[in-house]
ROLOKE-790251 format. One record per residue (C-alpha): x, y, z; residue in three letters. Coordinates in pm, 1 decimal. Example, Ala and Ser with C-alpha at 12.3 -4.5 7.8 and 13.67 -1.06 7.14 Angstrom:
<vovexs>
<vovex u="1230.0" v="-450.0" w="780.0" rest="ALA"/>
<vovex u="1367.0" v="-106.0" w="714.0" rest="SER"/>
</vovexs>
This chain:
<vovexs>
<vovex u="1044.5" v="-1173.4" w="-719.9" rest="UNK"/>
<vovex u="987.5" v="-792.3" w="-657.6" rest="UNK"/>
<vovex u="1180.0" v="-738.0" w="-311.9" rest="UNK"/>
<vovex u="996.2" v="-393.6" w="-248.9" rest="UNK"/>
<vovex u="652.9" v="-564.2" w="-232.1" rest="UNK"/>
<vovex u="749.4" v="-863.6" w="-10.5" rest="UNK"/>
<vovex u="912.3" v="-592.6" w="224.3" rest="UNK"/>
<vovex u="549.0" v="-395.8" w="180.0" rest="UNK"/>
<vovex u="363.0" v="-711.9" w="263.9" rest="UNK"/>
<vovex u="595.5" v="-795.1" w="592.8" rest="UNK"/>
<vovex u="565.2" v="-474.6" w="702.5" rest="UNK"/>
<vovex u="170.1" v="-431.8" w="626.1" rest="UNK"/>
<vovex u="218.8" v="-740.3" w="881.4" rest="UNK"/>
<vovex u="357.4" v="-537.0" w="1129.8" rest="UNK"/>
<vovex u="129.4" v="-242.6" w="1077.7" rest="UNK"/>
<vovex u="-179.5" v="-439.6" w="1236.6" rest="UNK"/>
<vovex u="-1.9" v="-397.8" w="1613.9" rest="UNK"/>
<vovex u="108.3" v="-17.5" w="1542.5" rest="UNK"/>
<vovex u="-115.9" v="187.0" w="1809.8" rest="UNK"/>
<vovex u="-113.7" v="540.0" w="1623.3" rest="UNK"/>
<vovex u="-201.3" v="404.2" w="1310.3" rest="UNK"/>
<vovex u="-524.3" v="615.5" w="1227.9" rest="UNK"/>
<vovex u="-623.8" v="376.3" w="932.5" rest="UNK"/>
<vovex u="-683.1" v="-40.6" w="927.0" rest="UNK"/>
<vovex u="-407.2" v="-202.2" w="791.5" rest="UNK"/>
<vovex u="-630.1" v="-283.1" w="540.0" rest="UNK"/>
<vovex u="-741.9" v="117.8" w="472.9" rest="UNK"/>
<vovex u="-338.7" v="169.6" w="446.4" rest="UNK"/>
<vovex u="-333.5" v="-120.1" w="157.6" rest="UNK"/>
<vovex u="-550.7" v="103.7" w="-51.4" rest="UNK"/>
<vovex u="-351.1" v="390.2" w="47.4" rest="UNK"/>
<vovex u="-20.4" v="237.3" w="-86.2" rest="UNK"/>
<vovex u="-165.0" v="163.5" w="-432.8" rest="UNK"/>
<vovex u="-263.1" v="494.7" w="-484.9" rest="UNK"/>
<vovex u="53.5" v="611.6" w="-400.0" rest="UNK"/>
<vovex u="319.0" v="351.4" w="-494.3" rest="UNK"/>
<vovex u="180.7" v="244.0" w="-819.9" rest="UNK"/>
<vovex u="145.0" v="455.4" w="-1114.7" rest="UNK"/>
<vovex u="-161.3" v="524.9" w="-1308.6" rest="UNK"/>
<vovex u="-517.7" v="608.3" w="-1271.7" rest="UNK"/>
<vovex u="-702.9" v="397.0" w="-1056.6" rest="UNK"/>
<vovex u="-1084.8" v="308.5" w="-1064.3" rest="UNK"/>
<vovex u="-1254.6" v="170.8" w="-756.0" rest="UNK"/>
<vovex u="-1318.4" v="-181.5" w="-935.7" rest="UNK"/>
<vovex u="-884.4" v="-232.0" w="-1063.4" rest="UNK"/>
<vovex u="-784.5" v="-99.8" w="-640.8" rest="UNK"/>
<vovex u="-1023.4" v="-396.6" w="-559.1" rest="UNK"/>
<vovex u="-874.8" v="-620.2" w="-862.6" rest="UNK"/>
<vovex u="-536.2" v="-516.2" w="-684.7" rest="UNK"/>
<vovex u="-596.9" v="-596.8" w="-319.5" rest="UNK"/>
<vovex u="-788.4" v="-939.6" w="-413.5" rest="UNK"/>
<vovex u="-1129.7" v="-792.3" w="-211.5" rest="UNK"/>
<vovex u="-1493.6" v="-771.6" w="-294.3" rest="UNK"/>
<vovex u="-1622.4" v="-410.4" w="-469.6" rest="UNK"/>
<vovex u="-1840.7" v="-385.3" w="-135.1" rest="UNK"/>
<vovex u="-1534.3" v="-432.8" w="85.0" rest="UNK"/>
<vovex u="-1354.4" v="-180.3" w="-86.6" rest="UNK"/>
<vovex u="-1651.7" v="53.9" w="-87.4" rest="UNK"/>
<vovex u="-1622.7" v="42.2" w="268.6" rest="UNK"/>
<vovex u="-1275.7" v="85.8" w="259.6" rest="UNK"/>
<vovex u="-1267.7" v="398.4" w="37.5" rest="UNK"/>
<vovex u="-1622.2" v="522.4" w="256.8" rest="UNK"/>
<vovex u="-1366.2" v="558.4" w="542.9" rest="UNK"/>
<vovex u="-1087.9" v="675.0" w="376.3" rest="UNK"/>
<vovex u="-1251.1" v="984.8" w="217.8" rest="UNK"/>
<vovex u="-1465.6" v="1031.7" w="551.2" rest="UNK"/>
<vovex u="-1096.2" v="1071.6" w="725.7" rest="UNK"/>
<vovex u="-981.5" v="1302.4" w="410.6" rest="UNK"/>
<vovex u="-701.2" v="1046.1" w="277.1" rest="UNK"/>
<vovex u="-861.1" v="969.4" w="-53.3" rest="UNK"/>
<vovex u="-1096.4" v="1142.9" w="-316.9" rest="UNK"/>
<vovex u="-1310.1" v="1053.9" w="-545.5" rest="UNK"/>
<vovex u="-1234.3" v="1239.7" w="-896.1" rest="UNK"/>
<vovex u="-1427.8" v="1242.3" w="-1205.4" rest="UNK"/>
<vovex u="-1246.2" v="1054.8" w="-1489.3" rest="UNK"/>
<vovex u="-1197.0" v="1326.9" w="-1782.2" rest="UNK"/>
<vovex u="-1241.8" v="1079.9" w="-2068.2" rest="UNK"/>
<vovex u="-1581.6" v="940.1" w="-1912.3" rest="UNK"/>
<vovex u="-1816.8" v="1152.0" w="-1719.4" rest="UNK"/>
<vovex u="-1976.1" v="809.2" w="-1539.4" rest="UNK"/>
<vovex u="-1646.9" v="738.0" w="-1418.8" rest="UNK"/>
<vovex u="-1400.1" v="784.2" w="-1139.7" rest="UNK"/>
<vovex u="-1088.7" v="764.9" w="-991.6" rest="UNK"/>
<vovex u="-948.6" v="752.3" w="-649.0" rest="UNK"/>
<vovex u="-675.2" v="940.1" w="-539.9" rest="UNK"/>
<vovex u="-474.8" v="1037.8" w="-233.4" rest="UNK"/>
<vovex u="-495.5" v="1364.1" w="-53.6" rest="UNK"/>
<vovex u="-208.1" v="1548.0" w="97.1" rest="UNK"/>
<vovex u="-276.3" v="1379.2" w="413.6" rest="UNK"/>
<vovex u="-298.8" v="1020.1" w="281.5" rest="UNK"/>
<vovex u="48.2" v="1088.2" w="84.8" rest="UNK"/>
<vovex u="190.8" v="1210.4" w="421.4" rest="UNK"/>
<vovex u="92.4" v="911.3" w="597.7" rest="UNK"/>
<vovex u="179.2" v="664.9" w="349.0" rest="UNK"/>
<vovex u="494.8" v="844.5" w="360.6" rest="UNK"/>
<vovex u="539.9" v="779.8" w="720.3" rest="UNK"/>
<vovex u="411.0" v="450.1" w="739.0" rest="UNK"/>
<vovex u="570.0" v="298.7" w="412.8" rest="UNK"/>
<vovex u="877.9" v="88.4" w="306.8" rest="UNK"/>
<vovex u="1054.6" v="284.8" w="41.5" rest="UNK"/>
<vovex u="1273.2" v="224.1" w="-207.3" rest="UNK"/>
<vovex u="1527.1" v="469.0" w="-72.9" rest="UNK"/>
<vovex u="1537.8" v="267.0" w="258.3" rest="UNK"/>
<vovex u="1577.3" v="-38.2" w="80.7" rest="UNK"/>
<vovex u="1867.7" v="124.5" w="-101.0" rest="UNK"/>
<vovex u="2025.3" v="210.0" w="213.3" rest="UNK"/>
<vovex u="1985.5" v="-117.2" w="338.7" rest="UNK"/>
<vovex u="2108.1" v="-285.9" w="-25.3" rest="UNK"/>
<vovex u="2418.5" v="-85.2" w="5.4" rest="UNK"/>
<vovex u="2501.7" v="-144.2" w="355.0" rest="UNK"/>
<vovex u="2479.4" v="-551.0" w="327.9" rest="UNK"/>
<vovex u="2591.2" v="-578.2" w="28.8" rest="UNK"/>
<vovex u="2409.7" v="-762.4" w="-285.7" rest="UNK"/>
<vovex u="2423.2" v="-1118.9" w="-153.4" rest="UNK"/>
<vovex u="2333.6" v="-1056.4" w="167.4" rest="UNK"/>
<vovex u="2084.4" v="-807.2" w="87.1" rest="UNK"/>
<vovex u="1913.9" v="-1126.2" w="-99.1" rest="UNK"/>
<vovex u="1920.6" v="-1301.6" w="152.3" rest="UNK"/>
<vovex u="1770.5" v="-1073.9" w="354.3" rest="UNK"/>
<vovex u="1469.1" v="-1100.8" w="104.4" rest="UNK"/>
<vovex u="1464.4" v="-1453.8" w="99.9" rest="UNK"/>
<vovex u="1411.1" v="-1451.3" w="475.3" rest="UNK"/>
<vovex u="1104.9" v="-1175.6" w="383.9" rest="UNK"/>
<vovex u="929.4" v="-1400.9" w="212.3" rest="UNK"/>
<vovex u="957.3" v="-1725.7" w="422.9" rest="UNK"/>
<vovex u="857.4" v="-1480.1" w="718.7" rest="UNK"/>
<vovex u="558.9" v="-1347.8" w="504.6" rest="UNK"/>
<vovex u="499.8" v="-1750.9" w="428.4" rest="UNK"/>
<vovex u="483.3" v="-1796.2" w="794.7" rest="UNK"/>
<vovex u="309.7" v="-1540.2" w="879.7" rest="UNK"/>
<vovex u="45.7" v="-1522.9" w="659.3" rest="UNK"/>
<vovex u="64.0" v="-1204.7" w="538.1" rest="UNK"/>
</vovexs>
């Protein structure tokens, strides 16, 4: 089980009723790929990633570069290709937004391994629940 995505996907949960969230929940999905997981990525794996349609993404990455969060690069080994990547702003906001691996240290070391899993454990029955 990797704890720091079920926290991701409870929180992306609670993201949808956040009022200054200038993105959709959704938009911020694409956003924490680009900056939580290493490596290049191509329009078609970020839609491989997130389990959506190349359209939907299209949209998705249409509003995200519209908003200046995300840019389209060339790819250096293939002029026909491209990658996506975060601007300054979209790391800043996925900064401010995100569950990070330093806040789940801090919460790790303050209950303690066991309870700390259980913790988790509750995560992912609330994600179950929830849908998310």
């Amino acid at each position: 089980m990797n704890e720091n995505m079920e926290m991701v996907r409870f929180c992306r949960g609670f993201l949808r009723g956040v009022s200054d969230l200038p993105i959709r929940p959704s938009e911020f999905a694409v956003l924490e790929i680009l900056c939580a997981v290493p490596g290049a990525h191509t329009p078609a794996s970020l839609a491989e990633k997130l389990g959506v349609s190349k359209p939907m993404l299209s949209a998705h990455l249409s509003s995200l570069i519209r908003r200046g969060m995300v840019l389209r690069v060339p790819s250096p080994e293939d002029g026909r290709s491209t990658y996506v990547v975060p601007t300054k702003m979209g790391k800043e906001l996925f900064k401010k937004y995100s569950v990070n691996s330093e806040k789940m240290n801090v919460l790790k070391s303050a209950l303690g391994q066991k309870n700390f899993d259980r913790f988790v454990q509750l995560v992912v029955r609330a994600n179950q629940i929830l849908g998310n």
